[in-house]
C-alpha positions as CSV (number, residue, x, y, z in Angstrom):
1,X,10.5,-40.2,21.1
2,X,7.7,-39.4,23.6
3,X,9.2,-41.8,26.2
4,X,12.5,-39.8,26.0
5,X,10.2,-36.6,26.5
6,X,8.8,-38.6,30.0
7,X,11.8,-39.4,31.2
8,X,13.8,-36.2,30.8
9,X,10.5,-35.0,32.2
10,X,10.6,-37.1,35.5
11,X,14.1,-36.7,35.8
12,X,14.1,-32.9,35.7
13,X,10.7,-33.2,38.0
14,X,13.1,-34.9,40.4
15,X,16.2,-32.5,40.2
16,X,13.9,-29.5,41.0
17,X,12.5,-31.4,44.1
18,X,15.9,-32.0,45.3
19,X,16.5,-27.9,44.6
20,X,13.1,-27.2,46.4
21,X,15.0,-29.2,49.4
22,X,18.1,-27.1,49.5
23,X,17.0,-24.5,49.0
24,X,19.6,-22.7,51.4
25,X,22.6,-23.7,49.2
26,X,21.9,-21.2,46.8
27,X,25.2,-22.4,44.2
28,X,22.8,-25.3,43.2
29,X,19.3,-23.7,44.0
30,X,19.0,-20.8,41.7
31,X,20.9,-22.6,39.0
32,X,19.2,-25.5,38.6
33,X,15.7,-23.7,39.0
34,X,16.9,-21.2,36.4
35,X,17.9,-24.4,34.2
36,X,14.1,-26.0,35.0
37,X,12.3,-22.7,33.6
38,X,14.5,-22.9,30.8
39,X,13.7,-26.8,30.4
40,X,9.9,-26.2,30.9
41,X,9.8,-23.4,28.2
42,X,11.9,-25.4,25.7
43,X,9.8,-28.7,26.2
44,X,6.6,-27.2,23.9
45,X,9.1,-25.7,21.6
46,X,10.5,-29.5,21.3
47,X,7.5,-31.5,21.1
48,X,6.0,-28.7,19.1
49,X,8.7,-28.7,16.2
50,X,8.7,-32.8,16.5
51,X,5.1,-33.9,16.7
52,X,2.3,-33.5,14.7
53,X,-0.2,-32.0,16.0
54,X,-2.3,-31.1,13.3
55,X,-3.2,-34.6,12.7
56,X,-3.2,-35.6,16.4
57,X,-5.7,-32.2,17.5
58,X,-7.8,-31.7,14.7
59,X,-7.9,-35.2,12.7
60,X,-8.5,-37.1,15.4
61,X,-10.8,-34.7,17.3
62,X,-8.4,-34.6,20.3
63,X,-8.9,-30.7,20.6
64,X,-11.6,-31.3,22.6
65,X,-10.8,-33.3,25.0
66,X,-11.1,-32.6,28.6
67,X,-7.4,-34.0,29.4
68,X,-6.0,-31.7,26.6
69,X,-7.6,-28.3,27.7
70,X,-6.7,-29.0,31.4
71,X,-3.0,-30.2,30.6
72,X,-3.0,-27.0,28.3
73,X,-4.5,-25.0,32.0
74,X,-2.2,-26.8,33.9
75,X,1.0,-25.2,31.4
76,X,-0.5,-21.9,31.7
77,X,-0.6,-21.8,35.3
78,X,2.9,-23.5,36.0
79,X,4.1,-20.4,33.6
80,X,2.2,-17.9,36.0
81,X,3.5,-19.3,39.0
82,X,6.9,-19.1,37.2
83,X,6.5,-15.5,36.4
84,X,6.0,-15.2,39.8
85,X,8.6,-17.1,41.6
86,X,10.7,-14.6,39.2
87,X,9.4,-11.4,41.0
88,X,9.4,-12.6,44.4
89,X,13.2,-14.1,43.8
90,X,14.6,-10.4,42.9
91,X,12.8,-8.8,45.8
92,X,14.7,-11.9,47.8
93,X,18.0,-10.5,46.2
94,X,17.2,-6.9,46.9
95,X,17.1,-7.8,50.4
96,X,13.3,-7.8,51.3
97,X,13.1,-10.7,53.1
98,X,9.1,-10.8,53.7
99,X,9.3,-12.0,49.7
100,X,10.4,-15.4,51.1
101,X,7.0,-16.5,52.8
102,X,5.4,-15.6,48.8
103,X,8.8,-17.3,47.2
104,X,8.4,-20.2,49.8
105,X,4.8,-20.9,48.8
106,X,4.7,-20.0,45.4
107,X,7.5,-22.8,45.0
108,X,5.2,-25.8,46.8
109,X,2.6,-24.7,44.3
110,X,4.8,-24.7,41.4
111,X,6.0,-28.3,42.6
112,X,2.7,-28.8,42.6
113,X,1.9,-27.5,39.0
114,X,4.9,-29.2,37.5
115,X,3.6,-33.1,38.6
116,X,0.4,-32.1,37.4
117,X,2.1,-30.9,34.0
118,X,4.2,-33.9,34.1
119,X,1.7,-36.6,34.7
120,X,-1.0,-35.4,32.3
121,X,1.8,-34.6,29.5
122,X,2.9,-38.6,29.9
123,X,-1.2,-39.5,29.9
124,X,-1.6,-37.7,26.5
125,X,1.7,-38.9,25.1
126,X,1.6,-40.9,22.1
127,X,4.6,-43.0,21.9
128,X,3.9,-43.5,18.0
């Protein structure tokens, strides 16, 4: 089950890149980015409702490991930088085009975020 969880994962890393890339066709930008914040909230909720983590944080003492809290960081921040893209996105749409510079970076940092999220979420995976 945690393979499927890495390869929807790498496949949804690789959509949004190809989204970040064209970014001026908006009929496929904004709804597949829309459909990758979706995807990235729903992916705890999944692995939350089919994992057990109980036994994997606290029985086996994984709750403090340094991989966990900095994947855990890592979430936090990609869900910041989410928040943000948000804002800056309906200040694009209400015409204030200085918002793009912000929207612009906020997205190469939320590319960013995501491989992080991605790569340390496939490291902690426990295909068992």
């Amino acid at each position: 089950m945690s393979y499927l969880a890495i390869i929807a994962a790498s496949v949804s890393y690789l959509v949004m890149l190809a989204a970040y890339f064209l970014h001026r066709h908006r009929w496929f930008h904004v709804p597949v980015m829309a459909a990758m914040l979706c995807f990235d909230v729903g992916m705890p909720v999944y692995l939350y409702t089919h994992r057990n983590w109980y036994h994997r944080l606290i029985e086996q003492g994984d709750l403090f490991s340094f991989l966990v809290w900095m994947h855990f960081a890592l979430l936090v921040g990609m869900y910041v930088l989410y928040g943000m893209q948000i804002l800056t996105a309906r200040k694009i749409l209400q015409g204030d085009s200085a918002a793009r510079a912000d929207h612009h970076a906020h997205g190469k940092m939320m590319l960013l975020a995501r491989g992080f999220v991605s790569v340390t979420g496939a490291i902690l995976a426990n295909p068992s």
